[in-house]
C-alpha positions in Angstrom: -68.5 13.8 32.7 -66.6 15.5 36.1 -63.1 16.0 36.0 -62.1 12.9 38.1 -63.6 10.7 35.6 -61.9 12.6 32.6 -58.5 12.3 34.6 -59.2 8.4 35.2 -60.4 7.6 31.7 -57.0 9.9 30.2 -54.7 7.8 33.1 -55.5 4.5 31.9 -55.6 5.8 27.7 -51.6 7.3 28.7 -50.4 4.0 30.2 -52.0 1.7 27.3 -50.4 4.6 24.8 -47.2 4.4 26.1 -47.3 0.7 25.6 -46.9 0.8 22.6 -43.6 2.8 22.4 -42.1 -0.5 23.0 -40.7 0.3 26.9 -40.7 -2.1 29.4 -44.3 -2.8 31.5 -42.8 -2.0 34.8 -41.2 2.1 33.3 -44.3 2.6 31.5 -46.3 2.0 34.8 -44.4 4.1 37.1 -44.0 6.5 34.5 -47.6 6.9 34.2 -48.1 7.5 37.7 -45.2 10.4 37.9 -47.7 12.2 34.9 -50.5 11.8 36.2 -49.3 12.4 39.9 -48.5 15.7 38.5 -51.9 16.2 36.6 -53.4 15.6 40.2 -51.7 18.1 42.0 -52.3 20.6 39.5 -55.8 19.9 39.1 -56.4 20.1 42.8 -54.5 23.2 43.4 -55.8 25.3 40.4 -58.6 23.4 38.9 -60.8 22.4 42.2 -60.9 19.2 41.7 -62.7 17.2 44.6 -60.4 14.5 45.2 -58.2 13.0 47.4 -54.7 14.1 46.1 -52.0 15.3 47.7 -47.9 14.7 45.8 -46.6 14.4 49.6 -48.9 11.7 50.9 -48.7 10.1 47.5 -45.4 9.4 47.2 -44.5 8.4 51.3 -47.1 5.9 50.4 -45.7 4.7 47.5 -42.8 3.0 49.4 -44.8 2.1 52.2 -46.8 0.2 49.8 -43.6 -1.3 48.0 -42.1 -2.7 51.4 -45.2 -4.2 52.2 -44.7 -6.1 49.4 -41.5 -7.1 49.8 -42.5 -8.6 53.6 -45.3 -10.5 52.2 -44.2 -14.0 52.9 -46.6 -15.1 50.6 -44.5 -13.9 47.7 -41.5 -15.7 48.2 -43.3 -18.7 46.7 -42.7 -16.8 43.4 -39.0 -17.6 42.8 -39.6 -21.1 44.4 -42.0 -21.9 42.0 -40.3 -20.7 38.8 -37.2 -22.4 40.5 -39.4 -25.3 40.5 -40.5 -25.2 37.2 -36.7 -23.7 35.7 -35.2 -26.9 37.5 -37.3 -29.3 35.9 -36.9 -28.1 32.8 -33.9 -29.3 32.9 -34.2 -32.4 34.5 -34.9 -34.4 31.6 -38.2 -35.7 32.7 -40.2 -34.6 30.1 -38.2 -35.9 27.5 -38.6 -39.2 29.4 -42.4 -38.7 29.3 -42.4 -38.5 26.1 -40.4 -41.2 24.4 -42.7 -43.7 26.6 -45.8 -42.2 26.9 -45.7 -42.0 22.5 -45.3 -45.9 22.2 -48.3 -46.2 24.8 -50.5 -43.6 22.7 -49.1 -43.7 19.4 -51.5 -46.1 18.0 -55.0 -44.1 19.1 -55.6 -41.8 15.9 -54.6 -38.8 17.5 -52.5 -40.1 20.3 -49.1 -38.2 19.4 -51.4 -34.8 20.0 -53.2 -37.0 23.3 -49.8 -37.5 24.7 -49.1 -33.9 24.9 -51.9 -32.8 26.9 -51.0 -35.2 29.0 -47.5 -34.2 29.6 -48.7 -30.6 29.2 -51.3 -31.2 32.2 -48.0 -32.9 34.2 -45.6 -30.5 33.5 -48.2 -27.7 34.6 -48.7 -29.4 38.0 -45.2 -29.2 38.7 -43.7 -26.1 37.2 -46.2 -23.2 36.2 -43.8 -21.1 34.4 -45.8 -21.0 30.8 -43.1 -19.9 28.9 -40.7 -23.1 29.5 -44.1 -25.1 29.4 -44.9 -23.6 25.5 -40.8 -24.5 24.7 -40.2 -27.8 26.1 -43.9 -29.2 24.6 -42.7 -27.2 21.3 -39.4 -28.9 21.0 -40.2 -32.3 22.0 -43.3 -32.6 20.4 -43.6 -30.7 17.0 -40.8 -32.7 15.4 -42.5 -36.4 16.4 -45.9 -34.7 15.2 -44.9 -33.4 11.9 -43.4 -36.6 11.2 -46.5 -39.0 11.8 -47.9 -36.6 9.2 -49.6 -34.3 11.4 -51.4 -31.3 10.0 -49.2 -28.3 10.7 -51.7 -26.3 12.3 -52.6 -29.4 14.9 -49.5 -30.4 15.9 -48.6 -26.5 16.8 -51.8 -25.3 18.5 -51.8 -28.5 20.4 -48.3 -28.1 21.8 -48.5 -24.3 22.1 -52.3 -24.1 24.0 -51.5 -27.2 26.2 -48.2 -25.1 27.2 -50.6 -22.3 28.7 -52.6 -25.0 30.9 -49.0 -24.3 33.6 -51.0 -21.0 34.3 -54.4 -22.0 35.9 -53.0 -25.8 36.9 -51.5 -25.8 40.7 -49.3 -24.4 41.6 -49.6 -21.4 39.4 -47.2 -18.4 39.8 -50.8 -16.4 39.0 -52.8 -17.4 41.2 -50.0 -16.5 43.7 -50.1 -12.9 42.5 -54.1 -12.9 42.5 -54.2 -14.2 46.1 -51.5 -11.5 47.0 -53.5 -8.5 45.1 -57.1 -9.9 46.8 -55.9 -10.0 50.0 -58.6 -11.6 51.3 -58.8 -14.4 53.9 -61.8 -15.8 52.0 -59.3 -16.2 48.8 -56.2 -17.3 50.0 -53.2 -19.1 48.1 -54.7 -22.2 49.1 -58.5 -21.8 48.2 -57.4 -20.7 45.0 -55.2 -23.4 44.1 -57.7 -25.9 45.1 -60.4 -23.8 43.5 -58.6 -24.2 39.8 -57.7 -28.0 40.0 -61.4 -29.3 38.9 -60.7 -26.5 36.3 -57.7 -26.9 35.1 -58.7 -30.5 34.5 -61.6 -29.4 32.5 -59.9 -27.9 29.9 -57.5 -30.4 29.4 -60.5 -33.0 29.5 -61.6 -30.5 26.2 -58.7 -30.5 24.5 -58.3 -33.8 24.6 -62.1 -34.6 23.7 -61.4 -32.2 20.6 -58.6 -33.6 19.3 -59.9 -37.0 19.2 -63.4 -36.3 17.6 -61.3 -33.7 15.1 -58.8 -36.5 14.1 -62.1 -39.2 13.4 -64.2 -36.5 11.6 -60.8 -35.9 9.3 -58.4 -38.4 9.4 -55.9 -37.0 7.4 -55.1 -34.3 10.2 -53.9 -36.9 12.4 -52.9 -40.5 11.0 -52.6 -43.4 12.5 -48.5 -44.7 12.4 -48.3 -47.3 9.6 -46.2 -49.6 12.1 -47.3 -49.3 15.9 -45.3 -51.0 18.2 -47.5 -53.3 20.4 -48.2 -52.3 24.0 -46.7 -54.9 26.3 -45.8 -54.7 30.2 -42.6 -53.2 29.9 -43.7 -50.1 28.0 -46.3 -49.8 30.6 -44.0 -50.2 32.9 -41.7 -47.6 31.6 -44.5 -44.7 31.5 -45.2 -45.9 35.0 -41.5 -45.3 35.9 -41.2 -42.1 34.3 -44.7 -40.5 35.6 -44.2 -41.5 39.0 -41.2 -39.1 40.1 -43.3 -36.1 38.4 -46.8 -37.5 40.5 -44.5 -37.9 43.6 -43.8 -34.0 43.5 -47.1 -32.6 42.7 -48.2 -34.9 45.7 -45.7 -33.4 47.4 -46.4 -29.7 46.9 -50.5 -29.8 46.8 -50.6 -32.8 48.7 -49.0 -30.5 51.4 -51.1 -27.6 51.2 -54.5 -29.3 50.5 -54.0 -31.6 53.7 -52.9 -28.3 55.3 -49.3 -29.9 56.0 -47.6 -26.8 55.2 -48.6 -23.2 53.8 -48.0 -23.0 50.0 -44.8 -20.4 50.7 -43.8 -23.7 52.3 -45.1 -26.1 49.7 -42.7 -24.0 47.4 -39.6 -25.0 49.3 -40.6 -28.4 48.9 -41.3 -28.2 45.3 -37.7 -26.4 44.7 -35.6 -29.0 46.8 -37.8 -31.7 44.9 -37.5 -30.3 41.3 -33.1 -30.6 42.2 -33.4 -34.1 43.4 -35.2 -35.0 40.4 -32.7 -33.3 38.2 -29.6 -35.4 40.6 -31.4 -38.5 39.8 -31.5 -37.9 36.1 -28.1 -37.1 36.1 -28.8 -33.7 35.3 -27.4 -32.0 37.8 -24.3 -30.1 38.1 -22.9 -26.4 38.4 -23.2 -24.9 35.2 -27.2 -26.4 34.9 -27.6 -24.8 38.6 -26.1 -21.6 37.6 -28.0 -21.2 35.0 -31.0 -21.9 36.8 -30.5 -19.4 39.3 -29.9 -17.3 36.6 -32.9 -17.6 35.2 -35.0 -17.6 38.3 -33.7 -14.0 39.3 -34.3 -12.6 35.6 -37.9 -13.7 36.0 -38.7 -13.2 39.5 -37.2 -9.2 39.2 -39.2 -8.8 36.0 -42.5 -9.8 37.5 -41.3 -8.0 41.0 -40.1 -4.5 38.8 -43.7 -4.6 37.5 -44.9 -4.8 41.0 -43.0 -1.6 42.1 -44.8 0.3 38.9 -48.3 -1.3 39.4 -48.1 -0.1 43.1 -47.1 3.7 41.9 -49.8 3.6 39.3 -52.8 2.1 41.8 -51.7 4.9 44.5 -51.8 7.4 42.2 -55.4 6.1 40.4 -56.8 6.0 43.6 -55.8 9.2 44.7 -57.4 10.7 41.5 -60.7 8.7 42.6 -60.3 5.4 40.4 -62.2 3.2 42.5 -65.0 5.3 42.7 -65.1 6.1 39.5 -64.8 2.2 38.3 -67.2 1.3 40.6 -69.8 3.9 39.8 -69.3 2.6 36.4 -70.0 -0.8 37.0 -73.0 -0.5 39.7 -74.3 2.4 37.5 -75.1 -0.1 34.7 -78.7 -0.6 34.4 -77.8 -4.7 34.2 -78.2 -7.5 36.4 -75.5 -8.2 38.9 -74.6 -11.4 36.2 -74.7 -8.4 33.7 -71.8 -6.7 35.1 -70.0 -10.1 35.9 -70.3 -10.9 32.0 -69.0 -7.3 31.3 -66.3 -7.8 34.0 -65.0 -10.7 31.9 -65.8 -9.5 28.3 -63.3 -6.5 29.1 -60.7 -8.9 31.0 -61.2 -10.9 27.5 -60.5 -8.2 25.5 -57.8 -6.8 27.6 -55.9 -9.8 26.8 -55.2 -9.0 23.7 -53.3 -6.2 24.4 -51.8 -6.2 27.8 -49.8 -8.8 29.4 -51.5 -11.3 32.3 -49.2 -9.6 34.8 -50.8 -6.0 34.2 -54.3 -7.0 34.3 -53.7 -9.0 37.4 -52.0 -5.9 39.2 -54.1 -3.5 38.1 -57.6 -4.5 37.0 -58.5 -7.5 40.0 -58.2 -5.4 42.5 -60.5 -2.5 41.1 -63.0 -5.2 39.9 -62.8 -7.7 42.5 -64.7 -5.4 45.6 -67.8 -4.5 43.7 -68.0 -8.6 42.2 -68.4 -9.8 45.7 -70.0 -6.7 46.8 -72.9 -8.3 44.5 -73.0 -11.2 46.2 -70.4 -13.5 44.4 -68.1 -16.1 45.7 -64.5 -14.9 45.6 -62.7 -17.6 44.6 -65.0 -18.3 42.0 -64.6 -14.8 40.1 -61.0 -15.2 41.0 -60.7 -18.7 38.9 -63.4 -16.9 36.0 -61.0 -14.3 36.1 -58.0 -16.8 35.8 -59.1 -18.6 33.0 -60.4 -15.6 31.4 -56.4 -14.6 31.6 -55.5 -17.7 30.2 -56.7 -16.8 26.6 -54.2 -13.8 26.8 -51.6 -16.4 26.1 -53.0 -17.2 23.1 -54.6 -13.9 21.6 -52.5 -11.8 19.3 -51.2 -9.4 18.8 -49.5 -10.1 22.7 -50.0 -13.8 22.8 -46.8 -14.5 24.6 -47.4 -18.5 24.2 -47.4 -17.4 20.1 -43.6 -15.4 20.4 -42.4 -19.0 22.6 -43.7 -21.3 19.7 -42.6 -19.9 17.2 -38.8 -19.7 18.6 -38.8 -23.1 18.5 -41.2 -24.3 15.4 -39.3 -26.6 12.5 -39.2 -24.9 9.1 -42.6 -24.8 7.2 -44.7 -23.8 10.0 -45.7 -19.8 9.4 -47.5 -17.4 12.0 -50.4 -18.6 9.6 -50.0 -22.1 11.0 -49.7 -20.9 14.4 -52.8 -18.4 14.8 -55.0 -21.4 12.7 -54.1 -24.0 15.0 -54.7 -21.8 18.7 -58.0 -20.5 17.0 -60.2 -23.9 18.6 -58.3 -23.8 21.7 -59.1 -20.5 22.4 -62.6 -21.5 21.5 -62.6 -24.0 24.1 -61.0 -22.0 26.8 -64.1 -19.9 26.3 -66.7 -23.2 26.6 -64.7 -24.2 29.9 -65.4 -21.0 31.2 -68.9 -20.9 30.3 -69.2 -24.5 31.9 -67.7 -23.4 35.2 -69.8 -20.2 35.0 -73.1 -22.0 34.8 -71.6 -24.6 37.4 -69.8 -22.9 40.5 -69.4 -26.0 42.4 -67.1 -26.8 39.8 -65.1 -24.2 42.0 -65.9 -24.0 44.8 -66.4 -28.1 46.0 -62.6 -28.3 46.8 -62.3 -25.4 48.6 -65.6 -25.9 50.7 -64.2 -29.9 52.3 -60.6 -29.5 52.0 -58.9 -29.4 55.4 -58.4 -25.9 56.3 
């Protein structure tokens, strides 16, 4: 093994080391890269190492890099989007959903768990933000759930997985940050987006084809309500009225970007002025429920930004120490098939998950990975949305299953981390069957992107 592969290999062991000391992503990352920046300089001028290093030309292009960044117009759909999503929230309409959409499903066995993929899949068309997602389903759902006589474990991996769908749906504040890191014309915002809707779609068509055939195998896990109130015209009129306003949005946003109306940066504004007219109409609206919004918006926005900054340090550095090569040595080097190393690609992205946060990988692994995948002769966008869903599962993995920490903040008394890790265990399951489905089916990808209006 040379020297630049040892200093690679003893990079990436020192950042996922100094995870663990409980600092925040973003220190840890830029840290990392101040070590190891110092490791390369002393390696080139004592040790002979044969790489491109130099601290000078390291760090001028560690700004450069950072301002680039921060002039990418793409980006500023980030805190539209979480606006978006924040907004809603607190809008009210997904309490509205629910109350109606129950007495239209309540009498399926299994419909309480039916309705909340359904409201899961149109909350995650119109926010994205997985964390308010997980909450909102948790809070509305859970209590209704546990008393039809729900199993436990059910009623909380249903409302805690379907939360996760906000992060592959459209518009997704990840596929943002993967079209951003590509940087590819081939894989823009847009492709992507309309590359994950058949998807996104998919899974929720599993989840909801699992919880039905899981509630008439065992009853017990999800009863039928001993009184059902009939469905007449004015209940279906009511989940009419309360779906449309949330339909009119999402039309609004991808409507506008897969007709080509407007660029999704664009699309975001849209979906931000839309999200605060929904909340007006509700009645939701006022000063302190804006405030707090923006709040909230700028916490999460600067956090995923702050990790930014650090991820940029870090990939400067890594390349200067030879990182690409060395990764893509590693991967062409393998005496596989290129499907071989796509599989490996994606085992490691799986198993990263359960460790590292979405954001991370995103930063840090896509762009190493993503050059030698299409190298091979892969469609972009496809590997993007693998590599998307793949993610998806990180939600839902512990011992850094975000989705699990949300859920839990907001589960009833009685339901245990046992509960919690029981009931995700089939939905992780059939994250991994959609994404052997779209593996051994590309179009399932790349249709959209291939006719849509460009």
């Amino acid at each position: 093994m040379s020297l630049e592969e040892i200093m690679v290999i003893g990079m990436f062991l020192t950042f996922i080391g100094l995870l663990f000391t409980g600092y925040p992503v973003a220190w840890v990352l830029g840290g990392t890269a101040i070590i190891w920046g110092l490791i390369g300089v002393i390696s080139v001028e004592y040790l002979g190492a044969d790489i491109w290093f130099t601290w000078n030309s390291s760090v001028s292009l560690i700004p450069e890099r950072v301002w680039d960044i921060v002039a990418r117009e793409t980006l500023v759909a980030l805190p539209m989007f979480i606006f978006m999503g924040i907004m809603l929230d607190r809008s009210g309409v997904a309490e509205q959903l629910m109350k109606n959409m129950v007495k239209l499903f309540g009498g399926i066995r299994g419909g309480y768990a039916v309705t909340v993929v359904v409201i899961g899949v149109l909350l995650a068309a119109s926010t994205g933000i997985i964390g308010a997602s997980v909450v909102l389903l948790g809070m509305l759902s859970l209590p209704v759930m546990l008393e039809g006589k729900y199993d436990k474990s059910l009623a909380v991996g249903t409302s805690c997985s379907v939360g996760t769908l906000g992060i592959l749906i459209p518009p997704s504040i990840m596929l943002v940050l993967m079209a951003d890191r590509l940087a590819d014309p081939n894989a823009s915002v847009g492709d992507l987006f309309m590359g994950a809707f058949f998807p996104g779609f998919l899974l929720a068509g599993l989840y909801i084809g699992y919880i039905i055939v899981y509630a008439w195998i065992k009853p017990s896990v999800a009863p039928v309500p001993e009184s059902v109130e009939p469905i007449t015209p004015a209940i279906i009129f009511a989940v009419v009225k309360a779906i449309l306003p949330t339909v009119f949005l999402i039309l609004a946003v991808l409507g506008s970007i897969f007709f080509g109306i407007a660029t999704p940066t664009e699309a975001s504004g849209v979906g931000a002025a839309g999200a605060l007219l929904l909340a007006l109409m509700n009645r939701q609206l006022n000063l302190s429920v804006l405030k707090d919004s923006l709040q909230q918006t700028t916490k999460t926005a600067s956090f995923i930004f702050a990790i930014f900054v650090g991820a940029t340090a870090f990939s400067v550095v890594l390349r200067g120490l030879g990182g690409d090569q060395v990764i893509e040595g590693a991967l062409l080097g393998l005496d596989i098939s290129p499907t071989g190393v796509l599989i490996v690609v994606l085992l490691v992205t799986f198993l990263l998950g359960f460790f590292l946060d979405w954001v991370e990988i995103t930063l840090i692994v896509l762009p190493l990975v993503a050059p030698v995948i299409q190298s091979l002769g892969f469609d972009l966008v496809w590997f993007t949305i693998l590599f998307a869903v793949c993610l998806q599962t990180s939600f839902l993995t512990p011992p850094v299953g975000f989705a699990l920490f949300y859920i839990k903040g907001v589960c009833p008394p009685g339901i245990t981390v046992k509960h919690i890790y029981k009931g995700v265990t089939p939905f992780i399951m059939l994250q991994l069957v959609g994404l052997l489905i779209i593996f051994l089916w590309p179009p399932i990808v790349t249709w959209l992107p291939s006719v849509a209006y460009r």
